[in-house]
N, C-alpha and C positions, 0 to 999 in steps of 0.2 A: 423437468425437475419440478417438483411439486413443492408446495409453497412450505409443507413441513418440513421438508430436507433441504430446503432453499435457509429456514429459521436455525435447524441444526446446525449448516455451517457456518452461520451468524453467531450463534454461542461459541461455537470450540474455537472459532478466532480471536472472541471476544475474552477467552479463557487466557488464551496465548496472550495476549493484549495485555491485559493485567495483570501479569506473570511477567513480561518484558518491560510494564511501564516506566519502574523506576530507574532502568537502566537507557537502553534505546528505545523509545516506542515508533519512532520512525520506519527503520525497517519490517517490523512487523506491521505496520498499517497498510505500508506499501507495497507486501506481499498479500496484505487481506484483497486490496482494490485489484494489484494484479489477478490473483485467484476469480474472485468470484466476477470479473468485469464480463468474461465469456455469458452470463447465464444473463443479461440484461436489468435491466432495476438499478444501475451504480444508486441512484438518487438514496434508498434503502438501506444501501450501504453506507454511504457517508454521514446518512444522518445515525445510524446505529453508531458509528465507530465515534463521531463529533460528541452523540450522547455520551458514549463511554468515559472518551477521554476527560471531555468536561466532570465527569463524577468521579471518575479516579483521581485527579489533580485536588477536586474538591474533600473529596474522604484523606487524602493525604497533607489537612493543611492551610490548602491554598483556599483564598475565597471566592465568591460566584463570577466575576470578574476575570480573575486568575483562570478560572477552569475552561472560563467562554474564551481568553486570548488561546490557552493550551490546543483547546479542542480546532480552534483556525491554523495553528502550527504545526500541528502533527497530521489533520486531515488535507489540508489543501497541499500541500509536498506530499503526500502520498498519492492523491488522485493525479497530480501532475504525473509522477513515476508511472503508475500505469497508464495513459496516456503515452505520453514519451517511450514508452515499451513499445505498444502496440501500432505507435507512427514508424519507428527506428527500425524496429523489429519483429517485423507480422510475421506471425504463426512461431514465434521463439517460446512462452510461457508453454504451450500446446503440442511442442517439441515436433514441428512442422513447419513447412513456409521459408523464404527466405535463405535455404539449405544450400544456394549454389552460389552464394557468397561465400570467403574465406572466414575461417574463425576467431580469427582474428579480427576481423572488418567487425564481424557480428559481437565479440567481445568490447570494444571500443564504443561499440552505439549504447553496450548495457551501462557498462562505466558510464557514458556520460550520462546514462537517463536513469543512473543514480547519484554520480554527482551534484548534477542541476536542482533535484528536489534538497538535497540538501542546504545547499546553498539560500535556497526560498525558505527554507525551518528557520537558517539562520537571521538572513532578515527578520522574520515575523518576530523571533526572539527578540533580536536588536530591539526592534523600534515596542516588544512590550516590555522587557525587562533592561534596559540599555545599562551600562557597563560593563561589559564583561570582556575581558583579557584578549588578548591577542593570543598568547599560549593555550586559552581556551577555548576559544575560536576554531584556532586550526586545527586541534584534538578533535572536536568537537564535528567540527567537516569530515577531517579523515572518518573519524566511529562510524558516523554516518553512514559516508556515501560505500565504506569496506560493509559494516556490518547490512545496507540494503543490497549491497552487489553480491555481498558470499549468501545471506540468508534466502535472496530471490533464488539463484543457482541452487542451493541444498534442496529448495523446497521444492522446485523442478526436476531434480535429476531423485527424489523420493517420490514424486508423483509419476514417474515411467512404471514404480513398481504398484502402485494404486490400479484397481480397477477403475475405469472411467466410467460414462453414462453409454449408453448406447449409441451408433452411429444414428439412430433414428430419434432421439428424442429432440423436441426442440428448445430454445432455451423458455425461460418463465416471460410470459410477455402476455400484454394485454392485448386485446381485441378491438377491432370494431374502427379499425385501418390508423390507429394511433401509432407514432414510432415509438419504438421500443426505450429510449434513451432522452 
């Protein structure tokens, strides 16, 4: 992947992102880290999306503070999820791997490795905004961990009909025997 098409799909996520902020931005963060974690650089990642989030909280409002707690809330639960994906569930994003497990077994691992980020958003919320409702809470869990488990799914079973990259290409990585990650 070349570093221009590696930037393109940094904006159109980025695009999604702030289209989904006001609502959930959780699931879409943690469909951006699942997506691009294949191509190597997450570090690029995270700092793109942390930048985002923090200027989108900020253009809506909230102050420099507000945007730096947001941007730990919405990026660290989403890098977990991907993670937690790809321990639980290797080769599932890439719709590979893993295949001779029942679907159910393999369904259960995504659920929880969308729950779990959830759960950690919640925390970070807590302890930077603390009071908020028990009825809010658990709305707020459910949206979550539903809206990153059905939008991870949608966006994989619309990526079978994507062209991909070539079996030959390799991912974006640097040289000179550094690891990738």
């Amino acid at each position: 992947m070349t570093v221009a098409r590696y930037v393109a799909r940094i904006a159109a996520f980025a695009v999604v992102q702030l289209l989904a902020f006001p609502f959930l931005p959780l699931p879409v963060a943690a469909v951006w880290m699942l997506a691009q974690g294949r191509w190597g650089l997450r570090r690029f990642d995270v700092i793109a999306l942390a930048t985002l989030t923090a200027a989108a909280t900020v253009a809506t409002g909230g102050g420099t503070l507000s945007g730096l707690g947001a941007a730990v809330a919405v990026t660290a639960p989403a890098v977990l999820f991907a993670v937690l994906v790809e321990r639980w569930a290797p080769g599932w994003w890439l719709r590979h791997g893993d295949r001779f497990r029942p679907g159910r077994a393999r369904l259960a691992r995504i659920a929880a490795a969308a729950a779990l980020p959830a759960v950690a958003a919640l925390v970070l919320r807590a302890v930077i905004t603390p009071g908020m409702s028990l009825s809010g809470v658990l709305l707020t869990l459910l949206g979550e961990t539903a809206g990153t488990l059905l939008l991870a799914s949608a966006a994989r079973a619309l990526g079978a009909f994507l062209p991909g990259p070539p079996a030959d290409v390799a991912p974006l990585a640097r040289t000179g025997g550094r690891s990738r990650r």
